[in-house]
C-alpha positions, 0 to 999 in steps of 0.5 A: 538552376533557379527553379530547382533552387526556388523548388528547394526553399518552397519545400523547406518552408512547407516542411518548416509549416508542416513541422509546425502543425505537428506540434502539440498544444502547450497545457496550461500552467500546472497541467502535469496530464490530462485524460480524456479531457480531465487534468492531473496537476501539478499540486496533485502530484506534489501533495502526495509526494510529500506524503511519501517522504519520510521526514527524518531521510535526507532530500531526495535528489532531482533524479529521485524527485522526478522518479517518484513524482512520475511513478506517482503521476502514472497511478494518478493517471491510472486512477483517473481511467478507472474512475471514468470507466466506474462512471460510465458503468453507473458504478460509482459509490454512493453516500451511503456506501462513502458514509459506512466506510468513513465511519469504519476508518473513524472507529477504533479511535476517539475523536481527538485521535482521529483528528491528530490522525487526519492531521499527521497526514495532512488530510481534511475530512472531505479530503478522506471521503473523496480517497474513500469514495475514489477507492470504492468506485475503483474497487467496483470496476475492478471487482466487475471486470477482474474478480468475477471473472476468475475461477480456480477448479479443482484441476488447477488446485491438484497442477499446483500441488504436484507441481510444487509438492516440496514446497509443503513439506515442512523441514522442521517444527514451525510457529506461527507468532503474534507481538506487542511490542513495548520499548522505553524510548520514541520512536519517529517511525510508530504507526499504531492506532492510538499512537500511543508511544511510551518515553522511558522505561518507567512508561514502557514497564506500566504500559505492557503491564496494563496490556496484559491485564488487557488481554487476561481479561479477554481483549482480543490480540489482534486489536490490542496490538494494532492500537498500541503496539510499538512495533511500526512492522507488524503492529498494522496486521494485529502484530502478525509475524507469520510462521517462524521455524524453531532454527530461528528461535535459536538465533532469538533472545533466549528468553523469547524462545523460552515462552514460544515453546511453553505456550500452547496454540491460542495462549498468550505469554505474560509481559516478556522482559529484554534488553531493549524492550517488553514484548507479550507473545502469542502462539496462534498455530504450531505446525508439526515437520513433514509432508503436507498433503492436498487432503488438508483443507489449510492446503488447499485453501493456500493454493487456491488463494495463491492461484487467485491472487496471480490471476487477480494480478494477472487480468488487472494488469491486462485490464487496466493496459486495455483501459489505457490503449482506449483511453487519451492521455497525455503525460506532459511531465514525461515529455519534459523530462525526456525534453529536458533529459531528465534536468526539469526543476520540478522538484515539489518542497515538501514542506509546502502547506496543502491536503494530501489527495486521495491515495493511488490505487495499487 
């Protein structure tokens, strides 16, 4: 009876050792991950967290925090085995390449503008051309082992087409819109170029009178809006709001759907004044109801970027889970939320000071 007790213990304590061998190494202080080596910290984390809050919402609570910071985390890890495999592929961009793109990103605005903007988003120049850089590398990988690989034939382009033949068939008369939108009062959420923003309605009236003057004399739509627009949803892609059926210009001011009949595809409306702004319009298409047949080049080329698109997404989600299973990562923060179930203080403040890093890779 002894000896098998004695037995017992000395396997107990060999389990106790073995449990022991088995746990993982603790990472330093403000390790959050490491991939192949390299460490994501925590400060990385946290300052593009705080790019993500929007200041005039409410604190997020831990559970919302924690969510965000690990979705963050995840990218970062992602971004961080693209850029090793761009490395080893000797694809890194190079200054050139880095230099051409800072200076495309600096030029729709004056220096002053560009500096209040880098500012706003709590990015040093340096701080802008490693994301630049990071964000060209990336885009080679991907361009590489994702995009060349795709094709979209004729077959696929005719499988689509009779497979979802209601869909181009256009029930009613459709306009496709363009705005600049103007209003009398700040706005927190503005996202035009020049931020540029007017107060009361005295500004907003000689503001919109002074863009079309603009666009009379030849300035180009798209740029006008994007630089001046107040519209934070549509001023980002030149003011742009798609195709829009003529039931939904019923439901609009009458004023509004007034203009988008008079005007003829490419005009521009003179300054449009309503209850809560001053908007100019522009008709950039209009299409006719009916049957929208494969033989029309629009349709086509709609299909075979939709096919594109869905590959694309497709292989570089395969790709990059590839990438992973031969990577090594450890994701120490998923370990201590689940650890911890979910109770971690690691909340990032974000009024901490500190540059935002380069921006995930979607």
């Amino acid at each position: 009876m002894r000896t098998r007790t004695r037995g017992t213990l000395l396997l107990v304590a060999a389990s106790m050792v073995l449990s022991g061998c088995q746990k993982q190494v603790q990472p330093a202080e403000g390790v959050w991950a490491v991939v192949n080596g390299v460490n994501i910290t925590r400060s990385e984390v946290g300052k593009f967290y705080r790019t993500q809050l929007n200041p005039d919402s409410p604190e997020p609570s831990q559970d919302e925090a924690l969510s965000l910071q690990l979705n963050i985390l995840d990218e970062l890890i992602n971004n961080q085995i693209l850029l090793q495999r761009a490395k080893k592929m000797g694809l890194e961009a190079a200054d050139g390449e880095v230099e051409d793109k800072f200076t495309e990103s600096k030029s729709p605005y004056t220096e002053d503008e560009f500096q209040r903007q880098l500012k706003t988003r709590g990015y040093t120049v340096d701080d802008l051309k490693v994301a630049i850089r990071q964000q060209l590398s990336i885009q080679k990988v991907i361009n590489r082992e994702v995009v060349s690989k795709i094709t979209v034939t004729d077959q696929d382009v005719q499988d689509f087409y009779n497979q979802n033949r209601a869909q181009f068939n256009v029930a009613e008369t459709q306009y496709r819109l363009a705005q600049i939108v103007v209003t009398p009062h700040k706005d927190p959420g503005l996202r035009n170029r020049k931020n540029d923003d007017a107060t009361t309605d005295a500004e907003a009236r000689r503001k919109a009178a002074a863009l079309a003057q603009q666009l009379s004399t030849g300035a180009d739509f798209a740029q006008v809006a994007m630089d001046y627009s107040e519209d934070p949803a549509s001023s980002g892609s030149g003011g742009d709001l798609g195709y829009v059926p003529e039931s939904s210009l019923s439901q609009s001011d009458p004023a509004l759907k007034k203009t988008v009949l008079s005007l003829k595809p490419g005009q521009t409306s003179g300054v449009i004044v309503l209850r809560d702004s001053y908007r100019i319009l522009k008709l950039v298409a209009k299409e006719a109801p009916g049957q929208r047949e494969l033989s029309d080049p629009t349709v086509q080329q709609s299909i075979r970027d939709n096919i594109r698109n869905r590959k694309e997404q497709l292989l570089r989600a395969a790709y990059l889970a590839v990438a992973r299973n031969d990577a090594k990562v450890t994701n120490y923060l998923a370990q201590q939320v689940v650890e911890t179930s979910g109770k971690l203080p690691v909340i990032v403040t974000p009024k901490a000071a500190g540059s935002a890093p380069p921006q995930p890779a979607k």
